[in-house]
N, C-alpha and C positions, 0 to 999 in steps of 0.2 A: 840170211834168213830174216822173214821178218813175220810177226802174228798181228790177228786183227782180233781183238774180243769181242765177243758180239753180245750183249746186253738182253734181256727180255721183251727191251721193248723197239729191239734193233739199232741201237746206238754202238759205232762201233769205235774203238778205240787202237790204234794202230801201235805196235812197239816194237822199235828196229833201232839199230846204233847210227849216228852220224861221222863222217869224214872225219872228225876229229876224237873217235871214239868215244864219244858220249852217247849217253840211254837217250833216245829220242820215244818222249809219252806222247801222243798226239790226236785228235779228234780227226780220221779219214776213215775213207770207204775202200776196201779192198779193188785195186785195180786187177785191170784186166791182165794173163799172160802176155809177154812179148818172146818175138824171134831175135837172136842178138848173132844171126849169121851163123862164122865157124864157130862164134864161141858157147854156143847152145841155145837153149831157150829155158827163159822162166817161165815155171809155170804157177799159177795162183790156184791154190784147191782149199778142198775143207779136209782138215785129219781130227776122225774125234780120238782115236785110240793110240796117236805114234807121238804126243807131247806129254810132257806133264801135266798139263790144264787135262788132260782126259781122265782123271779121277775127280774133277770137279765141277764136267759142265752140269749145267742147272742149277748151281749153287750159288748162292751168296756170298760176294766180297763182305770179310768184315771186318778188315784192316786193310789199310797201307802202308808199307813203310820204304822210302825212299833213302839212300845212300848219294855223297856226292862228294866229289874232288875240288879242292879250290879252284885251280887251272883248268878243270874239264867239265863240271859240271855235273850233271846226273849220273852215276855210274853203275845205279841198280835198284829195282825196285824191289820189292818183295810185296805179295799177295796171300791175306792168312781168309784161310777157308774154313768152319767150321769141320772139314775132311782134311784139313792139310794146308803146306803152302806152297808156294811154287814161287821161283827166284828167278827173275829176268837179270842179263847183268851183261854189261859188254867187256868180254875177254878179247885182248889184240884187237878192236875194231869188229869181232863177230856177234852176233847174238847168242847167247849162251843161256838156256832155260834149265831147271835143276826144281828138284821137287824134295820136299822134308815134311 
């Protein structure tokens, strides 16, 4: 899985794990879906209501806090919302979002 935040003033901000299971933070643009044959297709959409961030769009980031592995590097972000936070973090190599 991967999320793209999209900012007020369209800046988006990309967050997926990498190969070696690290939190990849990154400044891209949401690609296009691909067809990967027999083994389905990705599709790239917008969900406002099936993530955690869906009690917080329109709001304001007002912290960050970053967690990291010596050997691997970034291994979670966390995001405090003046509603909440919501917890990016890479579990086995997946992306893993979670709300508090």
């Amino acid at each position: 899985m991967d999320v793209w935040l999209i900012d007020s003033e369209g800046a988006t901000t990309h967050v997926t794990t990498g190969s070696d299971r690290c939190l990849i933070v990154e400044t891209s643009v949401p690609h296009e879906g691909y067809d990967m044959a027999e083994c389905g297709r990705v599709e790239v959409t917008q969900v406002h209501n099936k993530t955690p961030f869906a009690d917080h769009l329109g709001k304001t980031v007002l912290a960050v806090h970053e967690e990291a592995d010596p050997s691997t590097g970034r291994i979670a972000l966390e995001l405090t919302f003046d509603s909440g936070r919501v917890r990016c973090d890479s579990w086995s190599g997946d992306l893993r979002l979670s709300s508090k």
